[in-house]
C-alpha positions, 0 to 999 in steps of 0.5 A: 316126521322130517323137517327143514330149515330154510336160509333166505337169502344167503347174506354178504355175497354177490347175489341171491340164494337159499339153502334147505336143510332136510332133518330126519325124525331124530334131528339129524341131517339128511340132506343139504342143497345150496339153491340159485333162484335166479336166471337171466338167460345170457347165453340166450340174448348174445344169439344174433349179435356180432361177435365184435359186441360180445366182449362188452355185451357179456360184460354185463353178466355181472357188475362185480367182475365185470373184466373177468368176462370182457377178457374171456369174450376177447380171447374167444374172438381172438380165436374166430379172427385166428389172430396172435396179439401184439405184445403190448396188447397182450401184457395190458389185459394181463395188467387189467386181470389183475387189477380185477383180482385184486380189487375183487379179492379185497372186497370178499376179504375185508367186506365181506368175509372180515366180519365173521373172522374178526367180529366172530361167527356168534356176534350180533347180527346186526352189527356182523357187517362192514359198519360193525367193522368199521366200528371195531377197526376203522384202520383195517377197513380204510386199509381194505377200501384203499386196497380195492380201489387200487385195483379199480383204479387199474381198471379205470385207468386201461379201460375209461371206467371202473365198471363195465369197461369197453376196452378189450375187443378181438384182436387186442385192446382199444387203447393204451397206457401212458407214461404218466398213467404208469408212474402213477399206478407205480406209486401206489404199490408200496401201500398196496403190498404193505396192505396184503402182507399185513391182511396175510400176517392178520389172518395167519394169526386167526387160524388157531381160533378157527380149528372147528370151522377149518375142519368143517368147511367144505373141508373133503377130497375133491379134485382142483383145476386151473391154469398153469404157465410155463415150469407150472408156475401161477397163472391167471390168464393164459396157459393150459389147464392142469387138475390134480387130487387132494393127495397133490397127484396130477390127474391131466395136465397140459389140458387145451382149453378150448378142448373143454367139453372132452373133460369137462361135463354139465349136469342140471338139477331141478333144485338150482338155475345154477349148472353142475359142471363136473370132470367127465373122465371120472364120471364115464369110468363109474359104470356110465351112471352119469352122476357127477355128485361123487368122483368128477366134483372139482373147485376151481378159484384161489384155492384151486390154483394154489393147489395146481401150480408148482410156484408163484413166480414172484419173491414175496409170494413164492415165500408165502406159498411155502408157508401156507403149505406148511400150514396146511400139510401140501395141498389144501381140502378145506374150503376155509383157506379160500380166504387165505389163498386170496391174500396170496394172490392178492400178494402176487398180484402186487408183484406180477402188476409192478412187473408190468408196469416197469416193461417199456414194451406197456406203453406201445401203441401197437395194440391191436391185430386186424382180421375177418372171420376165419373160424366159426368156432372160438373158445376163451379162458381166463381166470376170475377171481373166483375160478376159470371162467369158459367162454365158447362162441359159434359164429356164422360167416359174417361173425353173428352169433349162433350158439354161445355157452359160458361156464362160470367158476361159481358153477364149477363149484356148485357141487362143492359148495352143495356138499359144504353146506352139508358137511356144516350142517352135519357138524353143527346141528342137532335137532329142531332148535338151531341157533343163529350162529350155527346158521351163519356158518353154514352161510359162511361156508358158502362166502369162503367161496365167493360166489357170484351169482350172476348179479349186477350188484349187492348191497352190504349189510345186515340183509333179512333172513328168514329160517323155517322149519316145517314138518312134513304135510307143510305146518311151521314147527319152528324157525329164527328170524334175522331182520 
């Protein structure tokens, strides 16, 4: 007699999933499936709206990272104009990215992941959150707060708002930055450097209490994509695209973006709204069978882009990418050091944000390119806080949308985070009885990720979970309930 056990929903990410777990009749794990039970049909609704609404329009898939979609609509119209931007443009959306990053990778550190890793994987439920935190270690939750409303306060400062900026459009930026608005940001970031190399010494400390889960966690071969500048070093919003193997081998390298759909394939499964992009070049030479779940899997994201680039470019941070591939032998498998490939971005971002900043060109007031439609096709890449983030536009001559197709990083991942589920599933249960912590890893495996399940907000906190175990004609055998 099968079974299967059901997480609904996965607690302290952005969004809502479920996860089914099928056992076989002796209690071991047969199968594993990570599901996103929502849709909301963006790429549907943009389809007869001007291509100068989008980047604000598409901003609204999500409330989390909310710039991460306004900069990749920006670029796909800055490719339909066929417009190069002024320099001053340029480096402000550079700025803003970061400020996204930063507050993004703050929030899945200390809010959201900080509860497992500091409080433990088996304590209270109730008391496994933010609040718990607070109890434990109010410093290091004033730390995290102060730590992303910086990079909100970048955000605010460029784009009028904390949230759903209306800034960047085709051709450039709205406005600029002033001179007492950079002098102020520049004050702040001793703390918030202080803050990231602190959390990163915290953490590194923590990894030999977490041998079993770095094992387990999503920890297989796969391949890793992100953007690379010049020399190879770190990028998060230009460059071109580079995919190496779990062994470090570069696999494509120099890849346009907006060749995307040469290398990059989308499979569809019944079980999930959420799409399976895959690496198409290793899925055509398996004997045309079209299944992305083996060779074509790759991770994008913090993990992803540590893995493909040659440096950070920045001093502190080249320093903890050193060290990181020493702990982690080169390139790193485990989904685990997600967390800490964030802190290093986190880092890096500090660094690359003062750079910016003290650039006299920052406060030009040359911002913005004007020109018409002059391609009816456009494609913009960025990277997100969570991974490379496609925008892909079809216009017709007066710039009204035709077809529109996003590919999210999360999606990227789907395949990953589908097989860490099993792979944590596998190592932890054995039989019809499964304890609460057991089934918080598996939730945990999925957090290392930081999905974003196209959602507009998340309430932080002790969230309801209902596991059931059923036998095969549909009659309850047994279950946990987590109120």
């Amino acid at each position: 007699m099968t079974r299967k056990i059901i997480i609904d929903p996965v607690t302290r990410i952005e969004g809502h999933a479920k996860i089914s777990i099928f056992l076989d009749e002796e209690g071991g794990v047969e199968d594993a499936r990570f599901h996103v039970t929502e849709f909301r049909g963006f790429e549907e609704f943009c389809v007869g709206r001007p291509l100068w609404e989008m980047p604000s329009l598409t901003a609204r898939t999500c409330g989390i990272c909310p710039v991460s979609h306004l900069l990749a609509s920006a670029k796909a119209g800055d490719a339909i104009l066929a417009v190069e931007l002024p320099p001053a443009a340029l480096k402000l959306r550079r700025l803003m990215n970061l400020g996204q990053l930063v507050q993004s990778h703050a929030l899945s550190f200390f809010h959201l992941s900080a509860p497992d890793l500091l409080l433990g994987l088996d304590s209270a439920p109730e008391s496994r959150n933010v609040f718990g935190l607070m109890k434990s270690d109010p410093e290091l939750v004033r730390r995290g707060i102060r730590l992303r409303q910086f990079g909100q306060e970048v955000i605010e400062v460029l784009g009028g708002r904390k949230v759903h900026p209306a800034w960047a459009v085709p051709g450039g930026v709205r406005r600029g930055l002033s001179e007492e608005q950079r002098s102020a940001l520049l004050t702040r970031l001793p703390e918030v450097r202080e803050t990231a190399l602190a959390a990163l010494d915290l953490f590194r400390g923590l990894l030999d209490e977490f041998a079993a889960e770095v094992a387990s966690f999503g920890n297989f071969p796969s391949l890793f994509m992100g953007l690379v500048g010049r020399d190879g070093r770190w990028e998060h919003h230009h460059g071109r695209l580079r995919i190496v193997d779990s062994d470090g081998l570069v696999v494509a390298d120099g890849l346009e973006p907006a060749d995307y759909r040469d290398f990059i394939g989308e499979a569809v499964q019944s079980s999930s709204y959420l799409k399976s992009p895959y690496y198409r070049p290793y899925v055509d030479e398996q004997a045309g069978n079209g299944s992305p779940a083996s060779g074509g899997m790759y991770r994008v994201g913090p993990l992803a882009r540590l893995n493909v680039c040659n440096q950070m470019g920045t001093p502190l941070a080249d320093e903890a990418l050193r060290e990181y591939r020493d702990r982690v032998g080169g390139i790193a498998r485990s989904s685990f050091f997600y967390h800490y490939a964030r802190l290093i971005e986190i880092l890096a971002g500090s660094e690359r944000i003062e750079r910016l900043l003290q650039d006299p060109e920052i406060t030009s007031t040359s911002l913005r390119a004007e020109a018409g439609i002059n391609r009816q096709r456009g494609v913009g890449v960025s990277e997100a806080p969570r991974g490379t983030l496609f925008h892909d536009y079809q216009v017709d001559e007066n710039g009204m949308i035709r077809k529109v197709n996003m590919i999210i990083a999360t999606g990227q991942n789907n395949l990953a985070m589908n097989r860490t589920v099993k792979q944590i599933a596998e190592a932890y249960i054995h039989g019809s009885e499964v304890a609460e912590g057991i089934l918080n890893r598996i939730e945990a495996g999925i957090r290392a990720f930081d999905p974003c399940l196209s959602c507009s907000t998340h309430a932080i906190g002790a969230m309801p979970l209902d596991i059931r175990i059923f036998a095969r004609d549909g009659s309850p055998v047994g279950g946990i309930r987590r109120d």
